[in-house]
Kinemage of the C-alpha trace (Angstrom):
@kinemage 1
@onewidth
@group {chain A} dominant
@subgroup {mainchain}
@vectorlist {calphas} color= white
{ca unk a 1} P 32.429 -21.433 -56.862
{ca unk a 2} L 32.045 -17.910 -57.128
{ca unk a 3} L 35.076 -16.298 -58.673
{ca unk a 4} L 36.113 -14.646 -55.233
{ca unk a 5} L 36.665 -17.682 -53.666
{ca unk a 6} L 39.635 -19.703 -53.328
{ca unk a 7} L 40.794 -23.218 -52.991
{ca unk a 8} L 42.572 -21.873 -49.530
{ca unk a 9} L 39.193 -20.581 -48.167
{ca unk a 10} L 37.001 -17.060 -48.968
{ca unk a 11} L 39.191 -13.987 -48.986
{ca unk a 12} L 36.002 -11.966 -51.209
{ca unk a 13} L 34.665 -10.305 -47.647
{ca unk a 14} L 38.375 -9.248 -46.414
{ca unk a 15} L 38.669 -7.967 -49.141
{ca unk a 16} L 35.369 -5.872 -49.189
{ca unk a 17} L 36.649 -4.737 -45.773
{ca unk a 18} L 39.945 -3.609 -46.613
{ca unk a 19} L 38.528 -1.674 -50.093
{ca unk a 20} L 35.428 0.027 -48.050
{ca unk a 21} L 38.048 1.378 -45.638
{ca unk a 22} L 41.054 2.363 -47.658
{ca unk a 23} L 44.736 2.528 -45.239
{ca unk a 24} L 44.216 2.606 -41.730
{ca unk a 25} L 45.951 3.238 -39.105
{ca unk a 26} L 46.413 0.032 -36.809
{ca unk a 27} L 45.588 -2.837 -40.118
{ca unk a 28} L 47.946 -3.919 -42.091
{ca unk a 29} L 48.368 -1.857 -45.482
{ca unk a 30} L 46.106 -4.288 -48.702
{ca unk a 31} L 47.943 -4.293 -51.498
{ca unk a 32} L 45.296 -5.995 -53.253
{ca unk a 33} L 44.223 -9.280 -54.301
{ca unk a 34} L 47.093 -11.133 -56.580
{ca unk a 35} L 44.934 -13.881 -58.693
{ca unk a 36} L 47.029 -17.080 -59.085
{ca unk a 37} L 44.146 -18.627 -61.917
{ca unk a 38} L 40.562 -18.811 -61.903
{ca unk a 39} L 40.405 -20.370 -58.512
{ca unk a 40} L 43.195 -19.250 -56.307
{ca unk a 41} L 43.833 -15.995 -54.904
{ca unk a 42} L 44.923 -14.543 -51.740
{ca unk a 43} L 45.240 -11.399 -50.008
{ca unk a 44} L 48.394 -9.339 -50.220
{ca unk a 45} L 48.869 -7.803 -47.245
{ca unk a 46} L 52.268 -5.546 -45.519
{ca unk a 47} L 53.867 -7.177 -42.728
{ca unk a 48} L 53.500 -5.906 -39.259
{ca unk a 49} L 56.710 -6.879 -37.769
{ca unk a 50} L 56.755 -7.049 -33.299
{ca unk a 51} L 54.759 -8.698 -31.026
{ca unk a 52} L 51.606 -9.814 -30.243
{ca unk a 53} L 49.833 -8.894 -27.326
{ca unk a 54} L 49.946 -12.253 -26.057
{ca unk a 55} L 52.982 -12.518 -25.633
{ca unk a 56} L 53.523 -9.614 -23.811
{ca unk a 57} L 50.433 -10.719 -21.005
{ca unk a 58} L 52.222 -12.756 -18.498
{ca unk a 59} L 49.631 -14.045 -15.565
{ca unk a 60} L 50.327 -12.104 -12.585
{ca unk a 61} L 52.049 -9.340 -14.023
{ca unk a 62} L 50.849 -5.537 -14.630
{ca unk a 63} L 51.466 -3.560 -17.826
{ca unk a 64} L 50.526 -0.427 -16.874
{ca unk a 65} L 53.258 1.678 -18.935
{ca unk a 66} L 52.036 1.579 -22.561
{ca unk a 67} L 48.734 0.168 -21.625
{ca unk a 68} L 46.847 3.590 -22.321
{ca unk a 69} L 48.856 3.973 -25.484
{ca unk a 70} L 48.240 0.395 -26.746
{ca unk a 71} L 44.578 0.425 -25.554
{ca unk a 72} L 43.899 3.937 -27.101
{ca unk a 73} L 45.659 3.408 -30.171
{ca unk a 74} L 42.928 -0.052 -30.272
{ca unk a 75} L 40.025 1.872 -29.631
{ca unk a 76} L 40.974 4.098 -32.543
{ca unk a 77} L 41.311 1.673 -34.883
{ca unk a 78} L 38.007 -0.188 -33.703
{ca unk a 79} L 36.276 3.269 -33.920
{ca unk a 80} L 37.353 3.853 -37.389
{ca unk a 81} L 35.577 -0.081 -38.126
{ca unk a 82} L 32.595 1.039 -36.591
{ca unk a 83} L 32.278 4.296 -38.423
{ca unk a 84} L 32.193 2.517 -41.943
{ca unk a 85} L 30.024 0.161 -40.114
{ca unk a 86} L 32.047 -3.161 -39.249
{ca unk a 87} L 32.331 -4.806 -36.297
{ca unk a 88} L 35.758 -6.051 -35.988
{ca unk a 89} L 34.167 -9.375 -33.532
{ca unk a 90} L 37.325 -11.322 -32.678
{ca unk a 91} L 39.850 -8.888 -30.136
{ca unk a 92} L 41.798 -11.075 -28.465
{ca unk a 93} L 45.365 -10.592 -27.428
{ca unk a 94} L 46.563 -12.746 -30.312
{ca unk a 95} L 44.988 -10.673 -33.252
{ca unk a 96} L 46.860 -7.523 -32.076
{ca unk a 97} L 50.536 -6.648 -32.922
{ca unk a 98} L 53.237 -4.484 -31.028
{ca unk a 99} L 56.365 -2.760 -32.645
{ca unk a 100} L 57.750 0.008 -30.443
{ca unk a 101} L 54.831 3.013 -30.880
{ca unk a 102} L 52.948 0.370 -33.552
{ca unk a 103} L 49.843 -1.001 -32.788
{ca unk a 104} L 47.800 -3.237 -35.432
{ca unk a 105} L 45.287 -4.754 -35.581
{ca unk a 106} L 45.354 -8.149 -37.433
{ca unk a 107} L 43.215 -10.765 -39.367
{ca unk a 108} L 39.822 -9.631 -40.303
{ca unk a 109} L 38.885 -12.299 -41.443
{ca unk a 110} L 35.489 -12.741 -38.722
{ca unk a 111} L 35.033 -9.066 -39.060
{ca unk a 112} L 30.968 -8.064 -40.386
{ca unk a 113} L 29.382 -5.698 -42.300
{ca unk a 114} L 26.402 -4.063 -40.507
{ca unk a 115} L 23.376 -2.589 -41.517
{ca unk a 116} L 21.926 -0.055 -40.647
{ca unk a 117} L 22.067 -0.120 -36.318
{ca unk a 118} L 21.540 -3.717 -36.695
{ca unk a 119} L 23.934 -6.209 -35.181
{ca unk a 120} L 25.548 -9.762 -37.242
{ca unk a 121} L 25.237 -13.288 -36.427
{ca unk a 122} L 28.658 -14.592 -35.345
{ca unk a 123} L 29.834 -17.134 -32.765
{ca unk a 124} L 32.604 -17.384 -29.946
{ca unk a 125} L 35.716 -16.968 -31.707
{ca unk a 126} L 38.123 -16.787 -28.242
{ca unk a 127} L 35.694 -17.879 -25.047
{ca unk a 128} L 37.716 -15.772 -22.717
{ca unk a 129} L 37.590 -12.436 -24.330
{ca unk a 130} L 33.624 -12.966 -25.490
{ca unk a 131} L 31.035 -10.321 -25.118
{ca unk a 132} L 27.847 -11.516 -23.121
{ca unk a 133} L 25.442 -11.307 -25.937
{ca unk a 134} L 27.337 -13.821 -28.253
{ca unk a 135} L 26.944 -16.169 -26.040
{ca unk a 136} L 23.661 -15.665 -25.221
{ca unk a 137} L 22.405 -14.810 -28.859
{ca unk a 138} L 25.044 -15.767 -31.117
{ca unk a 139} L 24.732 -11.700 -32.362
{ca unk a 140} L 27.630 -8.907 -32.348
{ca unk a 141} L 27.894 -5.380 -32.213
{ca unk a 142} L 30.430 -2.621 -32.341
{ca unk a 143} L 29.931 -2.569 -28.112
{ca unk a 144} L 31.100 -6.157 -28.319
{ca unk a 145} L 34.051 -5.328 -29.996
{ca unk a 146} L 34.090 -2.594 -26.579
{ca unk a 147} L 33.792 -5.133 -24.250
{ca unk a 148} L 36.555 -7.189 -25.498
{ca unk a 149} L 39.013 -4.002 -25.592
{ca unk a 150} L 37.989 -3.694 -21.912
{ca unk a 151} L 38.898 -7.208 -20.905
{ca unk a 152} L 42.287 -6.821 -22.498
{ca unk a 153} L 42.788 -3.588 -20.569
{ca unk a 154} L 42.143 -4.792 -17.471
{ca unk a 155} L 44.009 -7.582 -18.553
{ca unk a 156} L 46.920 -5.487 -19.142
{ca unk a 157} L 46.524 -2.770 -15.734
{ca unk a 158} L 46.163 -5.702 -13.294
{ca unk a 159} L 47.716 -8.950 -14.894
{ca unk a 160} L 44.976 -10.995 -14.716
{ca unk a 161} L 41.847 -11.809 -16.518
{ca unk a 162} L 38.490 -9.926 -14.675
{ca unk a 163} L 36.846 -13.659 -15.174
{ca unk a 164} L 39.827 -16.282 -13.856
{ca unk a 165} L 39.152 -17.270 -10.794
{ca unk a 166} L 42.361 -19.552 -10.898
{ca unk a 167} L 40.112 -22.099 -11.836
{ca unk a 168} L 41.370 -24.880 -14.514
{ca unk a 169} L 41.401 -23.701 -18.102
{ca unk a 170} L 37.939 -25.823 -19.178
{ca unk a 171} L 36.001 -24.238 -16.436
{ca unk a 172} L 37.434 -21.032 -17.285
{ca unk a 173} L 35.700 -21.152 -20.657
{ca unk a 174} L 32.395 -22.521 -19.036
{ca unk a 175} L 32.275 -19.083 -16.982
């Protein structure tokens, strides 16, 4: 095992992440990494207190005041991932956090370093918010981290998903 591994799983490229881009606005602050023995550490990470996103997207139902707010304050924090060249590659309502004018962005744990203009091998973390050319390639980009924010906006302005069809959940996935 390499000594930045841990009996509960790798933490070594969160915490790459989290040291290439310092405090953010919209992640949770890293404290650092807290080394139990040789073989066990963790990530120490502030709490972002609220709501997730999911739990605030009811089917059928609009949330257009906030939406710009909660979408631009995402955008922000996905630009400032892209700029120290990460793509972020699993938005989905669940990973994102709401406390009154709070927005964060949570677990980036799938997120990838890129180099240079290139894009990362990945896989379909959450089928219904997936960008096109995972599932066709299995590769990520920051504009798939784009096309994810724009499914959860639409999401958000017209209470439904742009791809449900009212369709059962399993075919859902399969479009």
């Amino acid at each position: 095992r390499s000594p930045e591994s841990s009996r509960l799983g790798l933490v070594a490229s969160e915490q790459a992440i989290y040291k290439r881009l310092g405090p953010v606005p919209g992640l949770p602050r890293y404290y650092g990494p807290p080394k139990i023995d040789d073989d066990l550490s963790f990530l120490r990470l502030g709490v972002c207190y609220g709501r997730s996103l999911e739990d605030l997207i009811e089917p059928n139902r609009r949330l257009p005041e906030g939406s710009d707010y909660i979408v631009g304050r995402l955008a922000g924090t996905l630009a400032r991932l892209h700029s120290a060249g990460i793509v972020y590659n699993d938005l989905r309502p669940s990973n994102v956090k709401i406390d009154g004018d709070q927005v964060h962005l949570l677990d980036v744990g799938d997120a990838q370093f890129l180099a240079e203009g290139a894009e990362v091998t990945t896989y379909v973390h959450g089928p219904r918010y997936v960008a096109p050319e995972v599932v066709l390639r299995h590769k990520a980009q920051p504009a798939s981290d784009v096309f994810q924010l724009g499914i959860i906006y639409y999401e958000l302005m017209t209470g439904r998903h742009p791809f449900s069809s009212g369709l059962p959940r399993e075919t859902d996935y399969q479009i």
